[in-house]
N, C-alpha and C positions, 0 to 999 in steps of 0.2 A: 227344703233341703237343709236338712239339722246333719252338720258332717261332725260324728263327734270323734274321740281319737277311736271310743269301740267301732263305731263302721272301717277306721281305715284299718284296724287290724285285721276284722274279721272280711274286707278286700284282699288285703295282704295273704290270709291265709289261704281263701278261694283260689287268688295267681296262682298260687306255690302247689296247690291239689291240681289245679290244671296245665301247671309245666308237667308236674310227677306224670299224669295222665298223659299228656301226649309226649312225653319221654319213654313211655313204655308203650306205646303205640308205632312210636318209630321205630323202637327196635323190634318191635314183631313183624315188623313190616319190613326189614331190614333181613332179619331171622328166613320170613317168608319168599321174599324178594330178592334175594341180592346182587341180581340184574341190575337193576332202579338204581341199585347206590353207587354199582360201576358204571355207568352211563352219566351220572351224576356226578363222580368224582372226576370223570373223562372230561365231562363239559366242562367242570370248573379248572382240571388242569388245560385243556384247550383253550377256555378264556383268560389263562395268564397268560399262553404263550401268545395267543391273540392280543392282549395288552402288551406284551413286551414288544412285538412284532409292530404295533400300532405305535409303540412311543421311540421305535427304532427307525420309524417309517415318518414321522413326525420330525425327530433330528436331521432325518436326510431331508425335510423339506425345508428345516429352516437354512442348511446348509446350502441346498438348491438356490433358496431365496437371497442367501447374502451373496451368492456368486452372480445372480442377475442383478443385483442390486453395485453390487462391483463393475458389472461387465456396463451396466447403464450407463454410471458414472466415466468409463472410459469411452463409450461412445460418444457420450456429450462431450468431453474433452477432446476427442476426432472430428466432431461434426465443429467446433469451437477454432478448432487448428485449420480445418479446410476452409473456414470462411474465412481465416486471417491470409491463409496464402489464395487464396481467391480474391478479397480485397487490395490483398499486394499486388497479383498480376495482374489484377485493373489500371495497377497505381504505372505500372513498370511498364504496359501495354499504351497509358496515355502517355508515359514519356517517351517511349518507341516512336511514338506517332510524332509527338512534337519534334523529339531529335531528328524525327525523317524530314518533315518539313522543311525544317532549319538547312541540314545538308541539302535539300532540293534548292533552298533561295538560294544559298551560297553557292553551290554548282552553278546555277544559275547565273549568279554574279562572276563567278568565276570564267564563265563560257561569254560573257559581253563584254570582258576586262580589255580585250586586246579591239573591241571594237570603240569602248569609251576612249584608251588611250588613242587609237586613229582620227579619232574626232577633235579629240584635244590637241594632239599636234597639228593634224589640220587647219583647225581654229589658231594657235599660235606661228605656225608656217605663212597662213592668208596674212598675219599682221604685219609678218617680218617682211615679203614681199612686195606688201603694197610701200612698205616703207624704204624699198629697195627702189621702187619705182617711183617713190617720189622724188629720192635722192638721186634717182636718174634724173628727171626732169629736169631736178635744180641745174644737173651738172650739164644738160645736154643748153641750157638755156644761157647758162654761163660765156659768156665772150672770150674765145679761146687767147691761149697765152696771156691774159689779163694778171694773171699774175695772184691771183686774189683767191680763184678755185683751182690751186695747185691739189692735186691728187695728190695723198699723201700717202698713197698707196700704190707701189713698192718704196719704200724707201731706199730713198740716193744714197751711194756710198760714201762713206764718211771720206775729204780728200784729205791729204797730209797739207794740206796749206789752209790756214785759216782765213785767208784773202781772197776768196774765190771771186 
């Protein structure tokens, strides 16, 4: 393979006799035909409108796409919201329950109030009595008129003479 600059001329000249050649082939065929070149010129204007059509149809997808890709991210921010208000009415459901409880004892407390307070005066009524009744005894035991267990209950009117 010796490429000297005469082969790439005489390459050069060869292309240039075979454009000329099939440039004049095309147009006798062009001349002969000219069906071919309107079916051909159809196709390639159909294949622009087909590329226009296709890169028109490409903009609406990526439009498409950043609208689902918008509409996701507000889902996620809806599914994000409902778990917090679903965490909250858990939160708000167990203090419901405990406030119920609480109100249930204290009702409850409330509905034995007047039976603890019967108890307790009872219990303090039994002490004031028995001590009623030993203070009887004393007195009943007492040698009357002695002078010593004067009941001092009613008290004597006071007299206007201090010599009684």
């Amino acid at each position: 393979m010796n490429d000297t600059p005469l082969n790439f001329a005489d390459e050069l000249l060869v292309r240039d006799q075979l454009v000329q050649q099939l440039s004049e082939e095309l147009y006798q065929l062009m001349v002969q035909h000219p069906e071919l070149f309107v079916r051909f010129y159809q196709a390639r204007k159909a294949e622009a409108a087909n590329a226009e059509a296709l890169r028109l149809l490409q903009a609406q997808v990526q439009q498409v796409e950043a609208q689902i890709a918008a509409y996701q991210e507000q889902i996620l921010a809806y599914q994000q919201q409902a778990q917090n208000r679903e965490a909250e009415m858990n939160d708000l459901k167990a203090q419901v329950i405990a406030l119920s409880d609480r109100n249930e004892m204290l009702e409850r407390i409330i509905q034995e109030m007047p039976e603890v307070y019967r108890q307790k005066f009872s219990e303090r009524l039994t002490q004031v009595k028995l001590k009623i009744e030993s203070l009887e005894k004393k007195t009943v035991n007492c040698v009357p008129n002695c002078g010593i267990c004067k009941p001092s209950w009613p008290p004597k009117p006071a007299s206007n003479n201090s010599r009684d």
